[in-house]
MOPAC internal coordinates of N, CA, C and O (Angstrom, degrees):
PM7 1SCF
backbone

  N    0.0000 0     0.00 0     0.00 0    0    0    0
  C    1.4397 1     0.00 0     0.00 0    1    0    0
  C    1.5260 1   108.63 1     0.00 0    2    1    0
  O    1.2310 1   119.86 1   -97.07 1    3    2    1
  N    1.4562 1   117.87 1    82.93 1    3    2    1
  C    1.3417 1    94.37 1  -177.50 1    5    3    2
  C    1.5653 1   111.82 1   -84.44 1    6    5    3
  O    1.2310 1   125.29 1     5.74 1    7    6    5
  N    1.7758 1   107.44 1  -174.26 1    7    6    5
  C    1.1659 1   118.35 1  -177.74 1    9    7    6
  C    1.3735 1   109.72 1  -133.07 1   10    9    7
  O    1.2310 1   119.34 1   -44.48 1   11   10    9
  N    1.3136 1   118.86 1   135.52 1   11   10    9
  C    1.7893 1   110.69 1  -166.10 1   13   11   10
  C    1.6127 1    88.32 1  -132.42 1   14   13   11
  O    1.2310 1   118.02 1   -71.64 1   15   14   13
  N    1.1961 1   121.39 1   108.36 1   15   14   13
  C    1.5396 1   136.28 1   147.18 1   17   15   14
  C    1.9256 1   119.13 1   -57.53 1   18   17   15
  O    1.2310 1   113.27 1   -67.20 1   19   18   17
  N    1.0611 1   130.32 1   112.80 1   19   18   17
  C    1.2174 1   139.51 1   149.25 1   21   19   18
  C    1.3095 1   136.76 1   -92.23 1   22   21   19
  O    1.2310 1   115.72 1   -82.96 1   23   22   21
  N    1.3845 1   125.73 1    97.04 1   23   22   21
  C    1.4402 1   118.04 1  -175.20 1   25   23   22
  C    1.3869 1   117.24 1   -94.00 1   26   25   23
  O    1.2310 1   113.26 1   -38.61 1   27   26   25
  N    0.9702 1   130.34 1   141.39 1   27   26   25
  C    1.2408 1   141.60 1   178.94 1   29   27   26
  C    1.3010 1   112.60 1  -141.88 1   30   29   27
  O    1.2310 1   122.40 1   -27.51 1   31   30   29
  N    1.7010 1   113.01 1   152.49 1   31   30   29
  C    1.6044 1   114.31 1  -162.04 1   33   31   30
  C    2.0109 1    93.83 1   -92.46 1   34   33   31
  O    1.2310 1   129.57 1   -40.69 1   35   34   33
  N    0.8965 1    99.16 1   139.31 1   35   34   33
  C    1.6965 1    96.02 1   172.20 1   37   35   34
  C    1.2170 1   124.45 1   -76.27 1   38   37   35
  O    1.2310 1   124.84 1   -65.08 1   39   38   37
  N    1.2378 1   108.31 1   114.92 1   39   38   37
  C    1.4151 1   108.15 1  -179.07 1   41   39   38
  C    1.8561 1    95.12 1  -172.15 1   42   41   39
  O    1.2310 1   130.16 1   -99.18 1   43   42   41
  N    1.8972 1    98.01 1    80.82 1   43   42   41
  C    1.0166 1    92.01 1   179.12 1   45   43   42
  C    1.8345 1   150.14 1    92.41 1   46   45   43
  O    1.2310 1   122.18 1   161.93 1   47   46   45
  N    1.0793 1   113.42 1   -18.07 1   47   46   45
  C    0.8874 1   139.21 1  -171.00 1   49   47   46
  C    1.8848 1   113.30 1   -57.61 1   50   49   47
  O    1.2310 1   108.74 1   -65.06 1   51   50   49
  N    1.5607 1   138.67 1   114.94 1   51   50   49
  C    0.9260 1   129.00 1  -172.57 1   53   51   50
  C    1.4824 1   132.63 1   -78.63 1   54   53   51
  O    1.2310 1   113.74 1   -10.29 1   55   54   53
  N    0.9810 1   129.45 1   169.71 1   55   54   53
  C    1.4621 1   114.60 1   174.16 1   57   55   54
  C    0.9532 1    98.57 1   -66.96 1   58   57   55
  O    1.2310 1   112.13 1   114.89 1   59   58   57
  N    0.7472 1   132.45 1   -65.11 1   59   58   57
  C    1.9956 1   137.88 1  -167.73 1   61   59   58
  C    1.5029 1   106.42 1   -39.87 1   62   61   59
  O    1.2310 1   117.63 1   131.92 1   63   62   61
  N    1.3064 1   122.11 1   -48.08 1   63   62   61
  C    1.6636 1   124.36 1   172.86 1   65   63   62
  C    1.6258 1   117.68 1   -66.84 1   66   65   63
  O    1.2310 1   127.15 1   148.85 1   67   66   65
  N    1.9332 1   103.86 1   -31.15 1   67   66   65
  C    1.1289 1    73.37 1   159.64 1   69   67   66
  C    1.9870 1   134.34 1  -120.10 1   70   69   67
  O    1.2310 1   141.88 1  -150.03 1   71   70   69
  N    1.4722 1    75.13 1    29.97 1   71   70   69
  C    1.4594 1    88.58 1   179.70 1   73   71   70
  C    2.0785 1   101.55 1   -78.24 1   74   73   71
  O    1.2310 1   132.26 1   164.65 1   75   74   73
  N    1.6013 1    93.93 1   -15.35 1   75   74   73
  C    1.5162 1    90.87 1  -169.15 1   77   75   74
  C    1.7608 1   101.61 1   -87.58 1   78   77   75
  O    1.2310 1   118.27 1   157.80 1   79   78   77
  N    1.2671 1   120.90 1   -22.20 1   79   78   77
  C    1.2141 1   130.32 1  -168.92 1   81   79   78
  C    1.6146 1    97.42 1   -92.49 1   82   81   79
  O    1.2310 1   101.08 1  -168.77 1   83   82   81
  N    1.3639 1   152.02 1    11.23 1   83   82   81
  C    1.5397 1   167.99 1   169.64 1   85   83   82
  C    1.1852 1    87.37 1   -92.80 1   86   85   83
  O    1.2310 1   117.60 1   111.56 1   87   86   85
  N    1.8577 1   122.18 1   -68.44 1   87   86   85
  C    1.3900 1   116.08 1  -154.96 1   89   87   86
  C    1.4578 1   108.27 1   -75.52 1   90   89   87
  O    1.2310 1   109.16 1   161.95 1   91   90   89
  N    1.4142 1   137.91 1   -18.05 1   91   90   89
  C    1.3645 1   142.18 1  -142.10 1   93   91   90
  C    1.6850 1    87.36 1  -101.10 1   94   93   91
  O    1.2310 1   132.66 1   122.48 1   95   94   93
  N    1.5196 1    93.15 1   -57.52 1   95   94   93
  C    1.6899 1    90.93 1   166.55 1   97   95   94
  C    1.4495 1   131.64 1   -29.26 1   98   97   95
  O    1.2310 1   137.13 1   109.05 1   99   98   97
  N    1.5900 1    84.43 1   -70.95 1   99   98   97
  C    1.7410 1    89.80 1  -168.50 1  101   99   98
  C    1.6358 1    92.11 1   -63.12 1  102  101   99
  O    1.2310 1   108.84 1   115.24 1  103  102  101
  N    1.4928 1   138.50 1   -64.76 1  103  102  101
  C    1.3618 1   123.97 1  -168.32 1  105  103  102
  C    1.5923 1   114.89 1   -26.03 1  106  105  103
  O    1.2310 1   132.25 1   128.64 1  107  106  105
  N    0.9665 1    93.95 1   -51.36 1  107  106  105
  C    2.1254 1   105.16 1  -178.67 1  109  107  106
  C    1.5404 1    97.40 1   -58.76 1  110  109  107
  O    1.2310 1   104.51 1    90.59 1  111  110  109
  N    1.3867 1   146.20 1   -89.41 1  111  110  109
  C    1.3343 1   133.53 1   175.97 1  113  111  110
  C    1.3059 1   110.27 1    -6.72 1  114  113  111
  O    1.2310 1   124.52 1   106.00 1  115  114  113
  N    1.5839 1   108.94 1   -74.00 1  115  114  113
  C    1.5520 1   114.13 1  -166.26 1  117  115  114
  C    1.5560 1   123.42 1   -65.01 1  118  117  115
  O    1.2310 1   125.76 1   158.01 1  119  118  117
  N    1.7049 1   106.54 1   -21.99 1  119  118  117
  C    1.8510 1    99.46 1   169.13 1  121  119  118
  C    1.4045 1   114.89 1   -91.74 1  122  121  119
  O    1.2310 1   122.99 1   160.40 1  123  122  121
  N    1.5016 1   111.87 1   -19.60 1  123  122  121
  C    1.4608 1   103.70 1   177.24 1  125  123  122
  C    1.0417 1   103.45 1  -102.89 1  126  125  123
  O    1.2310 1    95.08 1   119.42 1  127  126  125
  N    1.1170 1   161.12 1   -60.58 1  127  126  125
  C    1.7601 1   160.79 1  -176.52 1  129  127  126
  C    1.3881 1   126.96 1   -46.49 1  130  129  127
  O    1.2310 1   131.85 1   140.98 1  131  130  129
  N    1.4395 1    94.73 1   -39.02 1  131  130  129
  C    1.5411 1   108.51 1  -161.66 1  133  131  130
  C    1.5237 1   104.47 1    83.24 1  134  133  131
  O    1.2310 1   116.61 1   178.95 1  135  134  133
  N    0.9091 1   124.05 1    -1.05 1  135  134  133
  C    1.6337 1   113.96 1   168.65 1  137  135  134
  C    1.8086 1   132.77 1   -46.24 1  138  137  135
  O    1.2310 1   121.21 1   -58.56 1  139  138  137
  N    1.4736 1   115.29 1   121.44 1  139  138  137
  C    1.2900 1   103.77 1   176.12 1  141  139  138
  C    1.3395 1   118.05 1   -48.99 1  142  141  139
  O    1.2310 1   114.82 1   -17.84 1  143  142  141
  N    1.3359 1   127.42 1   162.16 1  143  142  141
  C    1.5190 1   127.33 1   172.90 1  145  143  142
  C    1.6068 1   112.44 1   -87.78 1  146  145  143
  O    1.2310 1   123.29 1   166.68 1  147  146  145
  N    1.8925 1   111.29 1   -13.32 1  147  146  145
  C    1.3608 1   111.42 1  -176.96 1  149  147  146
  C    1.1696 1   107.69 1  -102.89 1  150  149  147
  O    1.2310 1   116.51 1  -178.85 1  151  150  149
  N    1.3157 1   124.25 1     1.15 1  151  150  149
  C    1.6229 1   113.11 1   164.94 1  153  151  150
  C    1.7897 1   111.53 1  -111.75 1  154  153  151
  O    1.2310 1   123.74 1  -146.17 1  155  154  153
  N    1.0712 1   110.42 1    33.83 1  155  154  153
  C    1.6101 1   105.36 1  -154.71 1  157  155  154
  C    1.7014 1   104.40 1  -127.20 1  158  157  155
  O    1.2310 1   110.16 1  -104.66 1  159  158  157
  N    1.1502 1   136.08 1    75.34 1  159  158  157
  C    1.2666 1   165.05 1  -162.90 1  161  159  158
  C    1.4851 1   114.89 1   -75.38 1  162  161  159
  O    1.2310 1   123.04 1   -66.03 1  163  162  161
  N    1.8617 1   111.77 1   113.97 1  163  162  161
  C    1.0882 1   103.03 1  -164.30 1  165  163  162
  C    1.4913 1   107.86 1  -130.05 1  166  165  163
  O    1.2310 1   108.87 1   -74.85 1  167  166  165
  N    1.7060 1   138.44 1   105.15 1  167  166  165
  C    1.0830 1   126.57 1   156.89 1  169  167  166
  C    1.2298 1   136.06 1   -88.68 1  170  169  167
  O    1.2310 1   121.36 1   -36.41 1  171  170  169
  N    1.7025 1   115.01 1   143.59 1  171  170  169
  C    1.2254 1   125.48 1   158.03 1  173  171  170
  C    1.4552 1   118.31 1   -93.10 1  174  173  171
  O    1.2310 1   124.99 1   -36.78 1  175  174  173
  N    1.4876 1   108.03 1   143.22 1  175  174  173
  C    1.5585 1   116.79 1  -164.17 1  177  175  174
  C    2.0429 1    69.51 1  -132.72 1  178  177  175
  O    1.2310 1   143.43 1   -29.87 1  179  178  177
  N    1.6495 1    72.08 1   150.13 1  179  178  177
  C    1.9269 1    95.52 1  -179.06 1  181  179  178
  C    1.5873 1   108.75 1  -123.25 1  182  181  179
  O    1.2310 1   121.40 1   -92.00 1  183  182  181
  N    0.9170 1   114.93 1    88.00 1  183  182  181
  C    1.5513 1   113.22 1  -171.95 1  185  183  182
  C    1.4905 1   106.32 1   -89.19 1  186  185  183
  O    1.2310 1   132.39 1   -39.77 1  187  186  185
  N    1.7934 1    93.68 1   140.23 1  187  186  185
  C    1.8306 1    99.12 1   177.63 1  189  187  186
  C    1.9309 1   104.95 1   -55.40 1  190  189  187
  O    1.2310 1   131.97 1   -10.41 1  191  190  189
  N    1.3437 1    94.48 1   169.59 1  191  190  189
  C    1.0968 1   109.25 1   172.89 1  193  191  190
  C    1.5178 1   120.98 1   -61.08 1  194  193  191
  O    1.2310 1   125.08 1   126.79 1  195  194  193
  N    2.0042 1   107.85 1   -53.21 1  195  194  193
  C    1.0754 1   114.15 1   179.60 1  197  195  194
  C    1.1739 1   111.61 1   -74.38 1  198  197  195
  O    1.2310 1   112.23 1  -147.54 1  199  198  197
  N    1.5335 1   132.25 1    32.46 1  199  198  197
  C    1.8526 1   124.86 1   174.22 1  201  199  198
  C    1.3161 1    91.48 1  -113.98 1  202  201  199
  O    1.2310 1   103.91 1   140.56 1  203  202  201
  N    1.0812 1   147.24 1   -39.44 1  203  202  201
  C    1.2658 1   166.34 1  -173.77 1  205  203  202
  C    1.7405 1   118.17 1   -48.75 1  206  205  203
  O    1.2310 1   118.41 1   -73.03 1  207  206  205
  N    1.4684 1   120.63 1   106.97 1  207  206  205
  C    2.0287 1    88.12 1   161.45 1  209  207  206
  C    1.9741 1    72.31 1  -140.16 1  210  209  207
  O    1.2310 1   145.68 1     7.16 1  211  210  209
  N    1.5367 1    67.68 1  -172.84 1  211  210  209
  C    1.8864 1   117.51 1   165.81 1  213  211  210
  C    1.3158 1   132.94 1  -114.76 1  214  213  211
  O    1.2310 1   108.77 1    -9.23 1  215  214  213
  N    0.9072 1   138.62 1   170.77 1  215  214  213
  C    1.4847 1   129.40 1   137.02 1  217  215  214
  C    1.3336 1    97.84 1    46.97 1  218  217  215
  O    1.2310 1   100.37 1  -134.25 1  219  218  217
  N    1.2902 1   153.18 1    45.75 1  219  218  217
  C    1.3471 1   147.37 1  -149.76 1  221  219  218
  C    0.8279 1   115.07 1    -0.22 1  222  221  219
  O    1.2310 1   116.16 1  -100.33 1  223  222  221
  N    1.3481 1   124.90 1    79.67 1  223  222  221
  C    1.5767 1   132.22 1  -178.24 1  225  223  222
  C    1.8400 1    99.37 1  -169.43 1  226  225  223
  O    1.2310 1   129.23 1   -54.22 1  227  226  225
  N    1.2191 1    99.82 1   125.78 1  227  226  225
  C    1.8457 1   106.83 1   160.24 1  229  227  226
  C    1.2491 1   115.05 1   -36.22 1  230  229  227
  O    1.2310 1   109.74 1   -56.01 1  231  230  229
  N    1.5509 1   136.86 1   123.99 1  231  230  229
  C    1.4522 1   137.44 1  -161.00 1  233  231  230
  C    1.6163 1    96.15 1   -58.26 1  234  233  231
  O    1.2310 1   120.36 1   139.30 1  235  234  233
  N    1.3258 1   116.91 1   -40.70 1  235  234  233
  C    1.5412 1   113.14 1  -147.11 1  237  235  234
  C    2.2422 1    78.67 1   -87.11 1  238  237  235
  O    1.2310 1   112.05 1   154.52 1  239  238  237
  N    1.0280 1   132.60 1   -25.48 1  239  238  237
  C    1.5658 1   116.11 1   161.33 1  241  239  238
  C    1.7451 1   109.19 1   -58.37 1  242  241  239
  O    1.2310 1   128.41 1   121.42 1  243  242  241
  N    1.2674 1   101.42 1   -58.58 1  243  242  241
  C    1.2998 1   114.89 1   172.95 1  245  243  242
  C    1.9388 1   115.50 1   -19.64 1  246  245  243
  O    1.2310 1   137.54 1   107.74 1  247  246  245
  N    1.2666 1    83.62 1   -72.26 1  247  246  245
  C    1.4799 1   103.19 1  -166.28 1  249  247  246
  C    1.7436 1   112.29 1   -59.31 1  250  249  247
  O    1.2310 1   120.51 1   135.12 1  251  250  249
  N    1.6650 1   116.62 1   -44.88 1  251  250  249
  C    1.0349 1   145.13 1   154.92 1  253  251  250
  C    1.7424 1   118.47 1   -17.12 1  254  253  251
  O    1.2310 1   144.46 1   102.24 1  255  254  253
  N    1.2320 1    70.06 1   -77.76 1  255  254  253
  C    2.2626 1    78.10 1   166.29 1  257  255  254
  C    1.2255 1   106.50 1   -79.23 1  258  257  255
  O    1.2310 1   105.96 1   160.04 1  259  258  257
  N    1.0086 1   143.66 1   -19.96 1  259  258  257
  C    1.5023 1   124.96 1   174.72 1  261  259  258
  C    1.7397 1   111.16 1   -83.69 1  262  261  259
  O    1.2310 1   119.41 1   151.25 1  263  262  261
  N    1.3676 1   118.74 1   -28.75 1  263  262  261
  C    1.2813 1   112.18 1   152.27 1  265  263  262
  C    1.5323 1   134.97 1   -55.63 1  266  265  263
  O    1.2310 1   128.36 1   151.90 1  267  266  265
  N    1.4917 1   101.51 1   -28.10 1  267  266  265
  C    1.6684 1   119.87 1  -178.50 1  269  267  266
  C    1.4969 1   101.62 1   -73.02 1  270  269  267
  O    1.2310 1   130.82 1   147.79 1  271  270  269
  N    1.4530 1    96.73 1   -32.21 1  271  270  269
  C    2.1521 1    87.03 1  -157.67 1  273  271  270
  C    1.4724 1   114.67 1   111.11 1  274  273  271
  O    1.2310 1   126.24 1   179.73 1  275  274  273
  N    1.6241 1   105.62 1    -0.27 1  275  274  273
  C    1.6865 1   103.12 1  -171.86 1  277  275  274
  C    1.3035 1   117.11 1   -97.58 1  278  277  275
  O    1.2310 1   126.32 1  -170.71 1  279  278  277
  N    1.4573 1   105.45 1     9.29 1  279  278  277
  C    1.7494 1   100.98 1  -169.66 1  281  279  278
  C    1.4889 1    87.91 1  -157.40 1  282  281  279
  O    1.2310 1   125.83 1   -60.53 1  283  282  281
  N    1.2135 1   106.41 1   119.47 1  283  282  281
  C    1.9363 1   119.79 1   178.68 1  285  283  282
  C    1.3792 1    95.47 1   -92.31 1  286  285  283
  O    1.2310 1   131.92 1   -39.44 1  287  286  285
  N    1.2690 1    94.59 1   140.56 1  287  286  285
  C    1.5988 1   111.04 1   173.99 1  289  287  286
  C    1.4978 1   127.80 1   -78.77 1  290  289  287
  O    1.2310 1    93.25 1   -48.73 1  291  290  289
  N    1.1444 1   163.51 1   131.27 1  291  290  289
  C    1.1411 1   146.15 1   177.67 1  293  291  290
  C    1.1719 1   119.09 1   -43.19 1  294  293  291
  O    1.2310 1   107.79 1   -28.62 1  295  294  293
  N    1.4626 1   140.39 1   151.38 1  295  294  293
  C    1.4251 1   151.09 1   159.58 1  297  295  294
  C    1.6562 1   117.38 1   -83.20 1  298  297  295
  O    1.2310 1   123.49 1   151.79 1  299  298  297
  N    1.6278 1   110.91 1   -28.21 1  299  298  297
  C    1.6423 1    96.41 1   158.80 1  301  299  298
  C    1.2804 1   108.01 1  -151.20 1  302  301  299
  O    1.2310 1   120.10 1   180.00 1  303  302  301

């Protein structure tokens, strides 16, 4: 029975996106695992923005300079 946690920062997010991120889940269990799709349990957790960083930095700093040009992103 597995259990697949998804976090995501809140800001918005639709049912529909994450009704697609439930199904994408469970599909992934079931082509790589062999996992049933009716025992295979998937939450999304919505985390504030301000709980959130990167790069040791608050996502929304984070994000900030990378809009500016001040912080390059990795290539892999």
């Amino acid at each position: 029975m597995p259990i697949v946690t998804i976090q995501i920062t809140r800001e918005g997010t639709t049912p529909d996106q994450k009704a697609a991120l439930i199904k994408g889940a469970t599909n992934l269990l079931a082509d790589v695992l062999n996992k049933l799709p009716s025992l295979t349990f998937v939450i999304i957790q919505e985390v504030e923005m301000e709980d959130w960083g990167v790069n040791g930095l608050p996502a929304a700093e984070h994000r900030r300079l990378i809009a500016a040009g001040s912080l390059d992103m990795p290539t892999h």
